[in-house]
C-alpha positions as CSV (number, residue, x, y, z in Angstrom):
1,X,67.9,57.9,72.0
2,X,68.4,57.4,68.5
3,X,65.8,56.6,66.1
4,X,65.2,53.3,64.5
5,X,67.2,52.8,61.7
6,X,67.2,50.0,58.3
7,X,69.8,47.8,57.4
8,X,69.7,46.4,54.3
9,X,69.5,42.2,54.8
10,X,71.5,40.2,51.9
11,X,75.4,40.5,51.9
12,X,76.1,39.9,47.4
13,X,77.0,42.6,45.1
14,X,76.2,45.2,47.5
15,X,77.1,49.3,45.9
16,X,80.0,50.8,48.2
17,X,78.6,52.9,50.8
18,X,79.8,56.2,51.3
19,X,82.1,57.2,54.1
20,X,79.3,58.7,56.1
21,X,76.8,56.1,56.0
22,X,79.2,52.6,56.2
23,X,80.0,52.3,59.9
24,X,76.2,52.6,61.1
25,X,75.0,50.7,57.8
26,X,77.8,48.1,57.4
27,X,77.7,46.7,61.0
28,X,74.3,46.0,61.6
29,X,74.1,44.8,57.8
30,X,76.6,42.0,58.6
31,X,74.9,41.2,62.1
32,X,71.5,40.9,60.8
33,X,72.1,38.9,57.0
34,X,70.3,36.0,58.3
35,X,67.4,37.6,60.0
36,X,65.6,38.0,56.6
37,X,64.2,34.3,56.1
38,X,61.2,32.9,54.9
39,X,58.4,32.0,57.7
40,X,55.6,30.4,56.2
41,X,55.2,33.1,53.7
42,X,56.1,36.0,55.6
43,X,59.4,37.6,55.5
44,X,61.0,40.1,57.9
45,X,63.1,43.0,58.0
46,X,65.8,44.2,60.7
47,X,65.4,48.0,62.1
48,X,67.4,49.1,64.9
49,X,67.5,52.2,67.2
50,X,71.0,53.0,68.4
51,X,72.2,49.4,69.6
52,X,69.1,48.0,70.1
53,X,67.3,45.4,67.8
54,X,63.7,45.3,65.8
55,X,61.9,43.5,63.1
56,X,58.9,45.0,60.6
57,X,57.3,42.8,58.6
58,X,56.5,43.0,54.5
59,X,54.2,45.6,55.2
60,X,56.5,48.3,56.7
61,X,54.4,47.3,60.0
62,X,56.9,46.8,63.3
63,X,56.4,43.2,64.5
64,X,58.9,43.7,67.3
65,X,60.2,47.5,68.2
66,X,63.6,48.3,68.4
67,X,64.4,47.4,72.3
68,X,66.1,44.0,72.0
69,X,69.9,44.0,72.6
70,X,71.3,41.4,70.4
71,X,70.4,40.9,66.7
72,X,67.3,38.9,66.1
73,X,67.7,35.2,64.8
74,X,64.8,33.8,62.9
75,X,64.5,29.9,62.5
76,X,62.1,27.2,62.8
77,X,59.7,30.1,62.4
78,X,60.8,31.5,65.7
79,X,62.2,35.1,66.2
80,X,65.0,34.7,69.3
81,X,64.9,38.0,70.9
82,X,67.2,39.2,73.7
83,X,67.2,41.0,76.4
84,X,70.3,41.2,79.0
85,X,70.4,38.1,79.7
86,X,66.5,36.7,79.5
87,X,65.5,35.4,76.1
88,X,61.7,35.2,74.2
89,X,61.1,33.2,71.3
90,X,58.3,34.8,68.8
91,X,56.3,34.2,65.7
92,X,56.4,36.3,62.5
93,X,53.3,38.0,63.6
94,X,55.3,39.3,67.0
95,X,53.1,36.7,69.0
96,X,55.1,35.7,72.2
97,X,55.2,31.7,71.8
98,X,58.0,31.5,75.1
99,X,58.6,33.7,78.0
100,X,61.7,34.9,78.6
101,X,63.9,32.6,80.4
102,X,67.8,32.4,81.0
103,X,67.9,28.5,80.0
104,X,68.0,29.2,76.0
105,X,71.3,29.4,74.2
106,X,70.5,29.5,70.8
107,X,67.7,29.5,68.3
108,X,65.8,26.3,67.5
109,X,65.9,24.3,64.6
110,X,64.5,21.0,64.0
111,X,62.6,21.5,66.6
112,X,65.2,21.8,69.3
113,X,67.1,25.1,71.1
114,X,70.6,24.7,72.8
115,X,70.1,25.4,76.2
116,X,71.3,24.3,80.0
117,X,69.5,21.2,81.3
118,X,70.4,18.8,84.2
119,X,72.5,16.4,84.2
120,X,72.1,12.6,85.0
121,X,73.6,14.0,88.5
122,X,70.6,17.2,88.5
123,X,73.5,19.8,88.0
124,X,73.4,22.3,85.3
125,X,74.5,21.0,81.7
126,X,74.0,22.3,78.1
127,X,72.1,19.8,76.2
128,X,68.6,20.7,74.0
129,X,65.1,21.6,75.0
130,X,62.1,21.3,72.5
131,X,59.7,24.1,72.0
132,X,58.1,23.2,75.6
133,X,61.0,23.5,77.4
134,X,61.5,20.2,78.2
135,X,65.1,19.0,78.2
136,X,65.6,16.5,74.9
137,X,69.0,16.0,74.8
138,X,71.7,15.7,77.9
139,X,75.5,15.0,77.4
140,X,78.5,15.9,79.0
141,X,79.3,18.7,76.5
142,X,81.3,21.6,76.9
143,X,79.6,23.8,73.7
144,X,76.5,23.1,71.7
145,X,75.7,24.5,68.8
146,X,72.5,24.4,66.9
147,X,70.8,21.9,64.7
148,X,71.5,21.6,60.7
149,X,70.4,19.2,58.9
150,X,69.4,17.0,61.5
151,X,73.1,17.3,62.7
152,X,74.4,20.0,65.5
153,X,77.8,20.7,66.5
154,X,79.2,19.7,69.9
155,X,82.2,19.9,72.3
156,X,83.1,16.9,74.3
157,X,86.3,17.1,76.3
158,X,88.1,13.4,77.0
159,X,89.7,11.7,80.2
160,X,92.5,14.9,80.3
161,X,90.1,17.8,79.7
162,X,91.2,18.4,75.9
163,X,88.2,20.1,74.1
164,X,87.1,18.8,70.7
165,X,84.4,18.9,68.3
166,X,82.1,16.6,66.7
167,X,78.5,16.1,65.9
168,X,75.7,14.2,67.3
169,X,72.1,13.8,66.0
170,X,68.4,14.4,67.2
171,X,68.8,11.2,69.1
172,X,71.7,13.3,70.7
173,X,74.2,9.9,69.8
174,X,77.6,11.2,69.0
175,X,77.4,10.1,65.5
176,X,80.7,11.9,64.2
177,X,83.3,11.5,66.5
178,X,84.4,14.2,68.5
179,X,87.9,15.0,67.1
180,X,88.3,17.9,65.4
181,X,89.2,21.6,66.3
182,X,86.8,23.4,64.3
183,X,83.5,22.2,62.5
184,X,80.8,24.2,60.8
185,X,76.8,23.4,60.4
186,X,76.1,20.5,58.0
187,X,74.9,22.0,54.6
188,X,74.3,19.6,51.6
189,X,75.0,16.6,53.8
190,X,78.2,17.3,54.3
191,X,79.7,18.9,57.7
192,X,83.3,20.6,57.3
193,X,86.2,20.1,59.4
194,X,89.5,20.8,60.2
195,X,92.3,22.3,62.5
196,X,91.6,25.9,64.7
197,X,91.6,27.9,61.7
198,X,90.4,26.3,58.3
199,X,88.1,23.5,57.1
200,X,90.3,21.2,55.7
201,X,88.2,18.0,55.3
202,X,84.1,17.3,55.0
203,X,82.6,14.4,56.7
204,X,79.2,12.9,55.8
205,X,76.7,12.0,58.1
206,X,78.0,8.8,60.0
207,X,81.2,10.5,60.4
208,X,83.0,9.0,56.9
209,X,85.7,11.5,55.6
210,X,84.8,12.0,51.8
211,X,87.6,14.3,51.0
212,X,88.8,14.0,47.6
213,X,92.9,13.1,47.5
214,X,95.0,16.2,47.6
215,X,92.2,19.1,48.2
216,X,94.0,21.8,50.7
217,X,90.6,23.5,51.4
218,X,87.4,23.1,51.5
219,X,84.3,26.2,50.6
220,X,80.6,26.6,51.4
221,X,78.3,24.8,49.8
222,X,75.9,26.0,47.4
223,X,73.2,24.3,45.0
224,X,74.9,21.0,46.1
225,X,78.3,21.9,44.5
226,X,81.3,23.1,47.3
227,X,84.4,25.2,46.0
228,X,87.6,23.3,46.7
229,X,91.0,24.3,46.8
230,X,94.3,22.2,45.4
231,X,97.3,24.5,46.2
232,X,96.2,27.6,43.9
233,X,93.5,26.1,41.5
234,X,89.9,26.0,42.4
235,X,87.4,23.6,41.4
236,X,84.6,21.7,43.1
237,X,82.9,18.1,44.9
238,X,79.5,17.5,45.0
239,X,77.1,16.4,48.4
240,X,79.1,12.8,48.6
241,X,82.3,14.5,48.4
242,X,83.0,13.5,44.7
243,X,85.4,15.7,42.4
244,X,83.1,16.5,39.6
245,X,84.8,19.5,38.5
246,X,88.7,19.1,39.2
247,X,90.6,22.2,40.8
248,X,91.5,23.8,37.5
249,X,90.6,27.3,37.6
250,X,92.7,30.3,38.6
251,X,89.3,31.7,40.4
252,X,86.0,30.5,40.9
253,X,82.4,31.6,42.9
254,X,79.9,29.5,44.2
255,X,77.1,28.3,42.0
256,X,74.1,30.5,41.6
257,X,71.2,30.0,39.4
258,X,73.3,26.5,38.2
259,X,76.5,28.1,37.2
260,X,79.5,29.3,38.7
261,X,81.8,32.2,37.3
262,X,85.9,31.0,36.7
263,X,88.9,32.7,35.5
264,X,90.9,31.5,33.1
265,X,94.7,32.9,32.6
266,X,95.4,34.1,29.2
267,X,98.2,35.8,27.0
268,X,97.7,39.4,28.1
269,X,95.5,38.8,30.9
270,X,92.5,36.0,32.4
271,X,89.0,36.4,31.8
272,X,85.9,35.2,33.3
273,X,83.5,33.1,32.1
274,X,80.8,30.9,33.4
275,X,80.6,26.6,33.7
276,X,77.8,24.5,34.7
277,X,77.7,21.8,37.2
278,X,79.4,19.1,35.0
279,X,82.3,21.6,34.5
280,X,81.5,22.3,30.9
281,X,82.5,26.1,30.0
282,X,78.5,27.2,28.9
283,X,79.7,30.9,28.4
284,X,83.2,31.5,27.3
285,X,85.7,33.5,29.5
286,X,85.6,36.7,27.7
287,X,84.5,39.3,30.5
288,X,87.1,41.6,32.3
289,X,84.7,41.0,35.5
290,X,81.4,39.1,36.1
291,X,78.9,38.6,38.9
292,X,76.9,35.8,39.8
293,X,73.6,35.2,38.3
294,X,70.3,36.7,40.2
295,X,67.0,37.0,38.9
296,X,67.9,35.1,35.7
297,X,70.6,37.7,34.8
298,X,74.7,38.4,35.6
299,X,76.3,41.9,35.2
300,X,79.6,41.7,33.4
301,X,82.3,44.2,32.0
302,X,82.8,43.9,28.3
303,X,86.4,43.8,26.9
304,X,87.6,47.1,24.4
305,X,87.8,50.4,24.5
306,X,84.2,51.6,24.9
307,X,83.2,48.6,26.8
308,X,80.8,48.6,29.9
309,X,78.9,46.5,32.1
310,X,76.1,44.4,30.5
311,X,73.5,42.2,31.1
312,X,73.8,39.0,30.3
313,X,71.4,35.6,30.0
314,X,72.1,32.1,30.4
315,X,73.3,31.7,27.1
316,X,75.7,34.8,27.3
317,X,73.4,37.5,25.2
318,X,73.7,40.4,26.0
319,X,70.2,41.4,27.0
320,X,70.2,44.7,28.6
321,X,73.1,47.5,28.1
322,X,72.5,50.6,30.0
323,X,73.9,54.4,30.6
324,X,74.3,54.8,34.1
325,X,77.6,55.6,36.2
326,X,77.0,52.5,37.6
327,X,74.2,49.2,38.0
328,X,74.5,46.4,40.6
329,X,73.0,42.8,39.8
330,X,69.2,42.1,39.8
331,X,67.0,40.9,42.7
332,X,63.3,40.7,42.5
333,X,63.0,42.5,39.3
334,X,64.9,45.5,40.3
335,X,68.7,46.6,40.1
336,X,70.2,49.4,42.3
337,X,71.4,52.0,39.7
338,X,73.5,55.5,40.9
339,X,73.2,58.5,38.9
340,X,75.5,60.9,40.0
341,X,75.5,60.9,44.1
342,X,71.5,59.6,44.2
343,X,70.4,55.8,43.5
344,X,67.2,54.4,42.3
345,X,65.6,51.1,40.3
346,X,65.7,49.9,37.0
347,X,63.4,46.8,36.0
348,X,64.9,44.4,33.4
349,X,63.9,46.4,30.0
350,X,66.1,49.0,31.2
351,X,63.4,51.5,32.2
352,X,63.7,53.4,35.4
353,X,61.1,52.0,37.8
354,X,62.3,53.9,41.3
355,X,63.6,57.4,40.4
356,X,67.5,58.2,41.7
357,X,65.9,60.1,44.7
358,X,68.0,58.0,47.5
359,X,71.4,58.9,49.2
360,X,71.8,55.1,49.2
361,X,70.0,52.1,48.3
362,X,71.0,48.4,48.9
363,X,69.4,45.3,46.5
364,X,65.9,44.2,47.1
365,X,65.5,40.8,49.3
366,X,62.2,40.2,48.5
367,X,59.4,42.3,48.6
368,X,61.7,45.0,50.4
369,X,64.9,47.3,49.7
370,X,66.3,49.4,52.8
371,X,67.1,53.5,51.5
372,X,68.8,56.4,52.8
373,X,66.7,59.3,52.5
374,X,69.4,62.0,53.9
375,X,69.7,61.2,57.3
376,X,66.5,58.8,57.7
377,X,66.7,55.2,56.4
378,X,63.6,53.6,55.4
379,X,61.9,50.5,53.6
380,X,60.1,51.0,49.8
381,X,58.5,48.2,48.0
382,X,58.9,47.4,44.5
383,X,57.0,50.4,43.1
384,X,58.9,52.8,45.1
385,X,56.4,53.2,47.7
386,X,57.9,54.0,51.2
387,X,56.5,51.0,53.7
388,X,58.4,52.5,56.8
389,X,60.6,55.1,57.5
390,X,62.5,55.8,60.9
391,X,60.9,58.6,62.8
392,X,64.4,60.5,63.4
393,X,68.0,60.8,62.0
């Protein structure tokens, strides 16, 4: 069997991975983006040996070993782990809080798991059990999905069998009608909705369509701003569905850090610049490319001849310029630089604070970054220091 192996566990302004290491790296990266959460004040970190699934914590220290067959979901404070077809729920410490049992479908939030409970008739339903087991919610629904919010997706098929969506709430009362082909988890206050393939419309939480007249699509939301579409401009509607920022832009990004990158068309070409969340243009579009802000800072390509990617602040000063084939944006103090084919660390005066030792390196997320070290991946902390390292290639 394989040995365990990292994945690195945020998905923005990741460095291209080479041809060797993207399939294994890539596909557990994706699966496991949303293991790395916050419980309480511990964090962990995906591993995985061959198919199989693990978490160490902060420490390097293995909470749960690589043996569980689907990616591991963290919420509520809960770690779901699966095996076959029996799931276990446990804490950040790896302390089993429930047996595995087959009646779980999901992970809990708000205090409730999707699961199969009995019906008013005793037969076998999906509903909700709490943290005991004990069945919370029971419906006639067809899919279940879990809690957001206070609001969790549901399927409810009417008096010919046709299947569609809604949302109820921790009452389990059907709160947003279900009539929609496709919904996604509330975030912001606001659920999306639409037909099979697209969100088209948002809905608040008594089931009110907010949609602003004329919007074609709706984005994620982020900071309490969503990125809305009007046939080919962008622009975006706050948590009560107002337009704040009319669709205006050629491009836009979600809103980190309180602003959002655009593109503007130009004579000779668009450039990006940055606006807050009244719409106001804070830094002028005058990049060839730009990245969100993280850690207080955005990496951007200067226009001219000589130009380069640059740091820049809030206010659009260029604070840090560098000589490196190439930097990625700045998490927890430290950005992923590549010299040559190695990567390492830079800290934000510039100075290299993890030599270019690595085959591959991915951003911090937290107190951890996930390496290649030739055919090993491992885990270093912020000062370089390797907290756990699998035992073979």
């Amino acid at each position: 069997m394989h040995a365990a192996r990292t994945v690195a566990t945020t998905i923005s302004e990741a460095p291209r991975l080479t041809r060797i290491t993207a399939p294994l790296i890539l596909t557990a990266w994706f699966a496991f983006a949303s293991v790395a959460q916050a419980a309480g004040t511990a964090l962990v970190f995906p591993i995985r040996d061959g198919d199989l699934h693990g978490l160490v914590d902060r420490d390097g220290k293995v909470i749960l070993p690589a043996e569980y067959s689907q990616p591991l979901q963290l919420s509520d404070g809960l770690i779901m782990a699966t095996k076959g077809t029996r799931t276990a729920f446990f804490d950040a410490t790896g302390r089993m809080i429930i047996r595995p049992q087959e009646q779980t479908r999901g992970p809990f939030s708000d205090g409730l798991a999707p699961a199969v409970v009995a019906d008013a008739m005793g037969k076998p339903a999906l509903g909700y059990v709490d943290h005991d087991l004990k069945p919370a919610i029971r419906g006639d629904f067809r899919d279940v999905g879990p809690f957001s919010e206070g609001m969790a997706e549901v399927a409810v098929a009417d008096e010919w069998g046709v299947v569609k969506r809604g949302y109820i709430d921790r009452s389990g009362k059907l709160v947003v009608p279900a009539k929609y082909e496709k919904t996604f988890p509330f975030s912001g206050g606001l659920g999306r909705v639409g037909p099979s393939r697209d969100p088209t419309r948002v809905v608040d939480r008594t089931g009110r369509d907010v949609t602003p007249e004329g919007i074609d699509f709706i984005g994620v939301q982020a900071e309490g701003m969503i990125r809305v579409w009007s046939a080919r401009k962008e622009g975006f509607i706050d948590a009560a569905g107002k337009l704040v920022i009319p669709p205006r832009f050629d491009q836009s990004a979600e809103f980190s850090e309180g602003l959002a990158r655009v593109f503007q068309s130009a004579p000779g070409g668009g450039r990006f610049g940055y606006i807050d969340k009244s719409g106001k243009m804070v830094i002028a579009p005058r990049f060839a490319t730009a990245e969100a802000f993280s850690d207080g800072l955005a990496l951007v390509r200067e226009e001219g001849p000589d130009a380069g990617t640059v740091f820049i602040d809030a206010t659009g000063k260029v604070v840090l310029r560098h000589e490196f084939d190439r930097v990625y944006p700045f998490s927890s103090g430290r950005a992923v630089f590549k010299s040559g084919n190695r990567y390492g660390y830079i800290d934000k005066s510039g100075k290299v604070a993890i030599p270019a030792t690595w085959n591959f390196a991915r951003p911090f997320t937290g107190p951890l970054a996930a390496v290649v070290d030739g055919k090993q991946s491992a885990y270093i902390d912020v000062g370089g220091r390797v907290v756990w390292r699998s035992e073979r290639p």
